[in-house]
KEKOLRO-289656 format. One record per residue: residue number from 1; residue in three letters; chain; x, y, z of N, C-alpha, C in turn. Coordinates in steps of 0.001 Angstrom, whole numbers, plus 500000, padded with zeros to 6 digits. Each point is the difference from the previous one (the first is absolute). Layout:
<sites>
SITE   i  aa ch    n_x    n_y    n_z   ca_x   ca_y   ca_z    c_x    c_y    c_z
SITE NUM ALA  A      X      Y      Z      X      Y      Z      X      Y      Z
...
</sites>
This chain:
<sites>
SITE   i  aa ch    n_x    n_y    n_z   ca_x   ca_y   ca_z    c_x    c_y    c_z
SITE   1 UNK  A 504128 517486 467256 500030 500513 501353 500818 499052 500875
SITE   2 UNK  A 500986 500165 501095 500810 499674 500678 499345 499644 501085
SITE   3 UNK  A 499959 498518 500343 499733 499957 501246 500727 500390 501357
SITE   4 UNK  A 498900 499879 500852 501009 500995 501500 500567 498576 500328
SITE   5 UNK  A 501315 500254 500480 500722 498583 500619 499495 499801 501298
SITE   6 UNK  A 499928 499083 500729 499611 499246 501381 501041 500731 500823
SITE   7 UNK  A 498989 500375 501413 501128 500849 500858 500695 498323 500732
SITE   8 UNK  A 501093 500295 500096 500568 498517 500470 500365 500359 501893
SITE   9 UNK  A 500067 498999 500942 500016 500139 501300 501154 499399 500320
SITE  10 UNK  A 500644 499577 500835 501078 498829 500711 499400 499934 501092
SITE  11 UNK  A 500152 498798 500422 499204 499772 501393 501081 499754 500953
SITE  12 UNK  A 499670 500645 500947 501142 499700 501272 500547 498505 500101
SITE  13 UNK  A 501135 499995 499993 500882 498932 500344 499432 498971 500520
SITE  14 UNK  A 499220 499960 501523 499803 499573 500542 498627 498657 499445
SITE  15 UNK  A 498989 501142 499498 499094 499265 499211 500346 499402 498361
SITE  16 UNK  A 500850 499920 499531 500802 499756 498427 500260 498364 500607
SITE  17 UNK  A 500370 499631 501169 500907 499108 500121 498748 499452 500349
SITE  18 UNK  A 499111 500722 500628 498884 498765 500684 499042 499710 498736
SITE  19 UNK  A 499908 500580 498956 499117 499834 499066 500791 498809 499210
SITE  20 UNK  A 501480 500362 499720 500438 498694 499768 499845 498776 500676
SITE  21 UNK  A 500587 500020 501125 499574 498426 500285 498280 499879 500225
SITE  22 UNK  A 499659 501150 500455 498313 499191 499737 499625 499479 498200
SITE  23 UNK  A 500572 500421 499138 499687 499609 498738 500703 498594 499508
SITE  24 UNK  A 501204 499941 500639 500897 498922 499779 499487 498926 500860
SITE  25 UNK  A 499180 499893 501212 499683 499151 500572 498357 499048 499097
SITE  26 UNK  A 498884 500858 499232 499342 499524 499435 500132 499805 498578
SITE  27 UNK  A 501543 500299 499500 500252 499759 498679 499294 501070 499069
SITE  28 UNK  A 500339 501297 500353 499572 501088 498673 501477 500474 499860
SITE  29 UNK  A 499926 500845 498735 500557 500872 499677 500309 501273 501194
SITE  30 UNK  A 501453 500793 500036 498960 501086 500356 500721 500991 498687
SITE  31 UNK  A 498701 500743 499727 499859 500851 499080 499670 501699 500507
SITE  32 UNK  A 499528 500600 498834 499543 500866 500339 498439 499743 500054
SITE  33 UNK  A 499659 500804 501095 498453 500260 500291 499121 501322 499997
SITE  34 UNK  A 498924 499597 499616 499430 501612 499610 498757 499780 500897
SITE  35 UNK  A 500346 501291 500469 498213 500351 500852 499350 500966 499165
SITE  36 UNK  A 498846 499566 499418 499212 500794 499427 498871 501088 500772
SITE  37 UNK  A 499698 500802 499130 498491 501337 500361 499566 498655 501130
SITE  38 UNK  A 499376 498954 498975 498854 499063 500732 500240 499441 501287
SITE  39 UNK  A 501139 499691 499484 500398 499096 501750 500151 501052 501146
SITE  40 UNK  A 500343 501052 500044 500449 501140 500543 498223 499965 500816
SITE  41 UNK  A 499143 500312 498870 498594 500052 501423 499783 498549 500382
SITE  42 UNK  A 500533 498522 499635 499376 499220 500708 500205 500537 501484
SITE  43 UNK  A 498609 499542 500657 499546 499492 501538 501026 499443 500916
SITE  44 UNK  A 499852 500306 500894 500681 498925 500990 498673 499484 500971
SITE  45 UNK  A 500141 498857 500471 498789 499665 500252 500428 499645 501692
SITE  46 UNK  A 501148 499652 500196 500460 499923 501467 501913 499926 499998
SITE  47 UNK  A 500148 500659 501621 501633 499591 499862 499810 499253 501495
SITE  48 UNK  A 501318 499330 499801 500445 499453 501467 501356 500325 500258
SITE  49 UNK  A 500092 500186 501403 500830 500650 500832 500718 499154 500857
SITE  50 UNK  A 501238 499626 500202 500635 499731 501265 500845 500575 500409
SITE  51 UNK  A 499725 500274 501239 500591 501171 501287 500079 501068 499024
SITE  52 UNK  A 498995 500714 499198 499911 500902 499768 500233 500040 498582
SITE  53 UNK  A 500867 499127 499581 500373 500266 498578 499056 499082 499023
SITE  54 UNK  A 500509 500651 498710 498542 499915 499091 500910 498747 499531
SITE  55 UNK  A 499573 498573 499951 500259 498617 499345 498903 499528 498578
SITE  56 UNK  A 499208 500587 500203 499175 499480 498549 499048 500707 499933
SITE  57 UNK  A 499467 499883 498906 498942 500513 499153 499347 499497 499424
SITE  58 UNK  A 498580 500060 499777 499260 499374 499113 499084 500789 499205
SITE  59 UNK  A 499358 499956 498727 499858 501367 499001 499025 499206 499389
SITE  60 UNK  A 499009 501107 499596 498251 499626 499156 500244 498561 498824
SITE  61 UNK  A 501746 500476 499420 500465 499408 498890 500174 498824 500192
SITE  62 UNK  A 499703 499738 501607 500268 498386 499835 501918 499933 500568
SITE  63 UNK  A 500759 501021 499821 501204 499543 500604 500084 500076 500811
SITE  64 UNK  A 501035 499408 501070 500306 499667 501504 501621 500424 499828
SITE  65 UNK  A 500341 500970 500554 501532 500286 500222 500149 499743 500936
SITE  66 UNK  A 501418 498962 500452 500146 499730 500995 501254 501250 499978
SITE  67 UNK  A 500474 500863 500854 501286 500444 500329 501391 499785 501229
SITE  68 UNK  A 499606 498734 500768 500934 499743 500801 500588 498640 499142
SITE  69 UNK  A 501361 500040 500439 500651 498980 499245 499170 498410 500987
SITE  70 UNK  A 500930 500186 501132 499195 498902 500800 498849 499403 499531
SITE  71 UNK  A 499081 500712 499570 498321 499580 499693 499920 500047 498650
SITE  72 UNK  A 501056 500068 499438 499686 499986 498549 499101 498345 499286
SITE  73 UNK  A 500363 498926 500538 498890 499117 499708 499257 499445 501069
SITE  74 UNK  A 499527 500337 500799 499155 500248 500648 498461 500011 499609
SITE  75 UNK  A 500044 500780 499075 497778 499827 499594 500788 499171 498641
SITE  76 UNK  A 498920 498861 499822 499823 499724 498635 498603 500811 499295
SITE  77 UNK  A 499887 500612 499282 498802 500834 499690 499888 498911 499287
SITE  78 UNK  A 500344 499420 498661 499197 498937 499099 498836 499403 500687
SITE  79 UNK  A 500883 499491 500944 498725 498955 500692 499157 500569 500849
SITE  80 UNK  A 499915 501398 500859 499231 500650 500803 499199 500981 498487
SITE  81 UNK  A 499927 499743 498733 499182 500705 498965 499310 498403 499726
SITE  82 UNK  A 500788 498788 499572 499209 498804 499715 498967 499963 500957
SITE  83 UNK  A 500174 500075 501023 499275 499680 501617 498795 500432 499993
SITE  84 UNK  A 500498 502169 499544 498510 500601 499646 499281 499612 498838
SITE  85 UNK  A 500354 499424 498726 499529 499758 499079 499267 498585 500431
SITE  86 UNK  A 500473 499252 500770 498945 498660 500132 499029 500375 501275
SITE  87 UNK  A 500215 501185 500335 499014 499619 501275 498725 501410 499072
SITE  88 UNK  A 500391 500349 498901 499004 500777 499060 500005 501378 500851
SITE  89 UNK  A 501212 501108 500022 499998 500519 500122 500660 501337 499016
SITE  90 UNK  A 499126 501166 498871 500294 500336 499128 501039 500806 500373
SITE  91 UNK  A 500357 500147 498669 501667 500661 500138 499144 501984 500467
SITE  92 UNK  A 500738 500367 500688 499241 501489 500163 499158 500369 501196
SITE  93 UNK  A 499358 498767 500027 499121 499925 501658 500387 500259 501084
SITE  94 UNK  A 499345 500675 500850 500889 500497 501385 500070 498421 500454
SITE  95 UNK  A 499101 499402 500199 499991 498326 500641 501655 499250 499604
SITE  96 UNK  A 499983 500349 498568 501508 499172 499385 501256 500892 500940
SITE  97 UNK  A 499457 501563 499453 501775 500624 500968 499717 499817 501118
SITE  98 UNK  A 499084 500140 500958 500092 499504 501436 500787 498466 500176
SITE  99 UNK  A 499352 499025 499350 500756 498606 500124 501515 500077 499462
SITE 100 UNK  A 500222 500770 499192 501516 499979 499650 500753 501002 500638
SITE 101 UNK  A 499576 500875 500904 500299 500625 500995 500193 498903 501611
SITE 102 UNK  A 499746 500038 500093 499544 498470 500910 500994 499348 499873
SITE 103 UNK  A 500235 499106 498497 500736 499024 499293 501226 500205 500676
SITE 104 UNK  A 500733 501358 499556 501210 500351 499505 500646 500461 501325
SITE 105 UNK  A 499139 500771 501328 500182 500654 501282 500411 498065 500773
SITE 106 UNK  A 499063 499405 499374 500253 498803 501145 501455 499474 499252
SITE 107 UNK  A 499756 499650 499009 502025 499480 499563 500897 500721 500215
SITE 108 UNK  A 499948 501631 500369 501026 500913 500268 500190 499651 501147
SITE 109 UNK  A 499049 499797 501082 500065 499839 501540 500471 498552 500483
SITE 110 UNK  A 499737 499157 498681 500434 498623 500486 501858 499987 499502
SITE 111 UNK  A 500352 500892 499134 501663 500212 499879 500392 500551 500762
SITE 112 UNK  A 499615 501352 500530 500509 500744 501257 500340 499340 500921
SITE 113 UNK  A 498629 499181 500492 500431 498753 500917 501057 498924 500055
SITE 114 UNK  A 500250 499624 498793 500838 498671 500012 501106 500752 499441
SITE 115 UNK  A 500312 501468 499821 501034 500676 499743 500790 500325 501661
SITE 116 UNK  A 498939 499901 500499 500480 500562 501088 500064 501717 499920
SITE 117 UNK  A 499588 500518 499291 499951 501611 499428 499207 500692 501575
SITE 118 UNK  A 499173 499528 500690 499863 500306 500911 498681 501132 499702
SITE 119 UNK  A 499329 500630 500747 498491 500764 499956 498785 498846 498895
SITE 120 UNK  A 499205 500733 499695 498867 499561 498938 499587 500859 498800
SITE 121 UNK  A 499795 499592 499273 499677 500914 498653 498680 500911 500510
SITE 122 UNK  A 500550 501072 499702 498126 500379 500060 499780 500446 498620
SITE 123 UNK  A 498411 500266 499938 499541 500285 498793 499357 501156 499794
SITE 124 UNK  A 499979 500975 498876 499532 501481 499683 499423 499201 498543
SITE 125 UNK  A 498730 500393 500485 498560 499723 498492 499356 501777 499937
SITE 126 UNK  A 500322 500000 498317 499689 501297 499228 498438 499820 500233
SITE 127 UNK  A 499333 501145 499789 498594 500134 499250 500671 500403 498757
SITE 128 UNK  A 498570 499486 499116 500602 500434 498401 500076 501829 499962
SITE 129 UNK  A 499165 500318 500758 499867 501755 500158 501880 500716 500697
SITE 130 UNK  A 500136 499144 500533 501428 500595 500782 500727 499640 499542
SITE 131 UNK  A 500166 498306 499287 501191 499618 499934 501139 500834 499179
SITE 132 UNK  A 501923 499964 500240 500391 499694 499451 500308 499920 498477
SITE 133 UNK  A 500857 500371 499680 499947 499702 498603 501848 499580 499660
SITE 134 UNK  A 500477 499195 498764 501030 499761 499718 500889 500924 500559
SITE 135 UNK  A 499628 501164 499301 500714 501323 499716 500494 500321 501466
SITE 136 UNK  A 498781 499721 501068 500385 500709 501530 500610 499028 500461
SITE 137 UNK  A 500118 498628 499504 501099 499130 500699 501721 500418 499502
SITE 138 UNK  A 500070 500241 498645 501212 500095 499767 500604 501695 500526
SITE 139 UNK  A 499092 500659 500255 500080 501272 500045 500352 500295 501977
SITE 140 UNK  A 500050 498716 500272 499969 499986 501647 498599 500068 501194
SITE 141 UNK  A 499383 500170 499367 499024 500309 500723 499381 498726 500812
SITE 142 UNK  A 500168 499318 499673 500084 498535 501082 500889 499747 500689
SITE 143 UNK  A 501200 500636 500507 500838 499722 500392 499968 500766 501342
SITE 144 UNK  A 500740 499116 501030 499805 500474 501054 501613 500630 501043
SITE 145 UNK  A 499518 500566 501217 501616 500336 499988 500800 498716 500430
SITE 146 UNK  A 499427 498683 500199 500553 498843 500559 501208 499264 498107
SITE 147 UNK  A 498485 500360 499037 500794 499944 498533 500957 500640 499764
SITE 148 UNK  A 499980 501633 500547 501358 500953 499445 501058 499577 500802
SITE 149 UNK  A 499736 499404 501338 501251 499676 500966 500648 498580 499234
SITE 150 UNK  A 499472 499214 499252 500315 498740 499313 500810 500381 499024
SITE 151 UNK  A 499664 501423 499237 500701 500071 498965 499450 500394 498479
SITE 152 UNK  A 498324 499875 500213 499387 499815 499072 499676 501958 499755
SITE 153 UNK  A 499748 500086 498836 500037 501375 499314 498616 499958 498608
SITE 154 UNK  A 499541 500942 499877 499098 500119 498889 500952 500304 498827
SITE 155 UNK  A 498819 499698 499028 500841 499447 499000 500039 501557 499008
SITE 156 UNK  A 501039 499996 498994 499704 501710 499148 499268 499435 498934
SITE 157 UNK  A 498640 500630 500158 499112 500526 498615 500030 501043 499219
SITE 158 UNK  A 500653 499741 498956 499961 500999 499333 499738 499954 498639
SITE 159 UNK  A 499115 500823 499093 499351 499894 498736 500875 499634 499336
SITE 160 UNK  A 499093 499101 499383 500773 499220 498524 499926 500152 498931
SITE 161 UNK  A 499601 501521 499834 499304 500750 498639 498838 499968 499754
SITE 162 UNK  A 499749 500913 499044 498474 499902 499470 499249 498845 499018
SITE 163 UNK  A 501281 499427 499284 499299 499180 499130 500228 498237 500368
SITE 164 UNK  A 500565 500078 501351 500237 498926 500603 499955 499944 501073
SITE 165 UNK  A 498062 499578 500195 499823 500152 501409 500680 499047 500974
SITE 166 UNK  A 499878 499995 501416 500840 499126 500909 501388 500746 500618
SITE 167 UNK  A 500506 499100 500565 500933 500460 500564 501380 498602 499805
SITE 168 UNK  A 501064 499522 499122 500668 499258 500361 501290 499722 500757
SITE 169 UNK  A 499563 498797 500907 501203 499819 501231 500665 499085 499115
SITE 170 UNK  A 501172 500385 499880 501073 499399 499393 501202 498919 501152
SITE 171 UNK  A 500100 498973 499945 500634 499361 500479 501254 499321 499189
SITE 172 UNK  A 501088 500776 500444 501480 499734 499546 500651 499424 500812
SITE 173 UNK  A 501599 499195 499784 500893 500193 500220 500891 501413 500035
</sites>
């Protein structure tokens, strides 16, 4: 039996170049990447906003997307997860995502600042009943019209066959 091939994507210009140097700046590869079934329902657990536009994310999974270049190092998560781990806070606990909610809103607001970026981060916290899911971030649904005026666009989902669940984003030259 023949497997179904991976539907393949190109990503707008705009984001190709920023994924490069964001990858070239912490020393990865860039490759191809696959979003799977699974990742597709992770959670989002909060976003932050300046002057409207969506700058980061943080997800059940434990990741923190930052999406403005400016703020790209800006949160260290290692050490705002060490932080929760010594002050005994379990991975999963609303207590831990509140503090790393907290964590990550105050280092965004302390770059804005010394960016000079101007406003304050604000913050949007999911209930697990409402939140979010992968799928509605890439699909636009977090996005606001301050994001579409930036440039930013949802992403195309489209099935990757039956015998290969997921969806893969292919990142080329």
């Amino acid at each position: 039996m023949r497997r179904a091939r991976p539907v393949r994507h190109r990503l707008p210009e705009a984001e190709l170049h920023r994924l490069k140097r964001d990858f070239a700046a912490i020393g990865l590869p860039l490759g191809p990447a696959r979003v799977t079934a699974d990742s597709l329902d992770n959670v989002c657990l909060a976003v932050f906003r300046l002057e409207g536009r969506l700058v980061c994310s943080h997800w059940r999974d434990d990741l923190t997307e930052v999406d403005h270049p400016a703020l790209a190092g800006a949160v260290d998560v290692v050490a705002l997860h060490a932080d929760a781990d010594a002050r005994g806070l379990p991975r999963g606990a609303p207590a831990r995502d509140a503090f790393l909610v907290y964590g990550i809103a105050t280092a965004l607001n302390a770059a804005v600042q010394a960016l000079g970026l101007g406003g304050a981060v604000t913050v949007e916290r999911f209930d697990s009943g409402t939140a979010p899911t992968r799928r509605d971030y890439l699909e636009g649904a977090l996005f606001t019209p301050a994001d579409h005026a930036a440039g930013r666009r949802p992403a195309d989902l489209l099935p990757a066959g039956p015998d290969l669940p997921g969806v893969f984003v292919v990142v080329e030259d």
